[in-house]
C-alpha distance (Angstrom), angle and dihedral (degrees) to the residues before:
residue distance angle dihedral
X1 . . .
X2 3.80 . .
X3 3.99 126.2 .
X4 3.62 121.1 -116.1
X5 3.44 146.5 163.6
X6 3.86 136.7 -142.8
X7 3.89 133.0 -160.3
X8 3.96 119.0 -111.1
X9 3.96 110.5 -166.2
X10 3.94 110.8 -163.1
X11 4.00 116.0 -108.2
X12 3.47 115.8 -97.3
X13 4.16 116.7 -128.6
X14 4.20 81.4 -105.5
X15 3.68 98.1 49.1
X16 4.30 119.9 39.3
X17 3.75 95.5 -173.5
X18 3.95 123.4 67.7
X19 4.04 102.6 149.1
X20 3.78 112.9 174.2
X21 4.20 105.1 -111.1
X22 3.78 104.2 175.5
X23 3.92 127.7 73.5
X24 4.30 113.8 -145.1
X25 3.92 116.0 -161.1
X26 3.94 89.9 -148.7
X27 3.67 129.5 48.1
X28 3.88 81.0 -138.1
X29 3.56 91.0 66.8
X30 4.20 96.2 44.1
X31 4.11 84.2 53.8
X32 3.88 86.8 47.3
X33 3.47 88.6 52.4
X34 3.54 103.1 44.0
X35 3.49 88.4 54.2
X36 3.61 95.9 61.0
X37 3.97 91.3 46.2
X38 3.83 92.9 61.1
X39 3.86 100.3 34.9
X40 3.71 102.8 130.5
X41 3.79 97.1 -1.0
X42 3.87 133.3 106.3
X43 3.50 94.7 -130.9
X44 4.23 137.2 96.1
X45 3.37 132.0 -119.2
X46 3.93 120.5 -151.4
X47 4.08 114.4 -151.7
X48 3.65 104.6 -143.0
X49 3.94 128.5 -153.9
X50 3.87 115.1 -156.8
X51 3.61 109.8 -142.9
X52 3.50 107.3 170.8
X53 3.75 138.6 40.1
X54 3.92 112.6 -155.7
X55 3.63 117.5 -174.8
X56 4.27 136.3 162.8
X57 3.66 118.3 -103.0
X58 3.48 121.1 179.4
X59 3.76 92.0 -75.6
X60 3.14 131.8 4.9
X61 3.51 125.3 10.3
X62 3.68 127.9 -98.2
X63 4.05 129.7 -141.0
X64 3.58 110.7 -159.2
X65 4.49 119.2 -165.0
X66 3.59 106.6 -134.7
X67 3.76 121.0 -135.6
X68 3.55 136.5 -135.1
X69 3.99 97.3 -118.6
């Protein structure tokens, strides 16, 4: 599976939940976006890299590293 990475935006005093919803294919595109997110607000964004992919199998569970490609 491919790496990603996906914008988190800090909760605001008004709203407690913020959850990053939206995959980007480039880290470009995650700093684009976080960008937009905190134009004109007084709040931080966190760019974040997945780096693993952990899943059930029928027993046990696996951890898969994510590559770059």
């Amino acid at each position: 599976m491919k790496r990603f990475w996906m914008v988190h935006v800090e909760a605001s005093p008004a709203n407690s939940s913020s959850s990053p919803t939206q995959r980007h294919l480039t880290e470009v595109d995650a700093l684009t976006e976080a960008a937009r997110l905190v134009g004109g607000e007084r709040r931080n964004a966190y760019v974040l890299e997945a780096t693993y992919l952990v899943k059930r199998t029928e027993p046990p569970v696996v951890s898969e590293k994510l590559t770059a490609d």
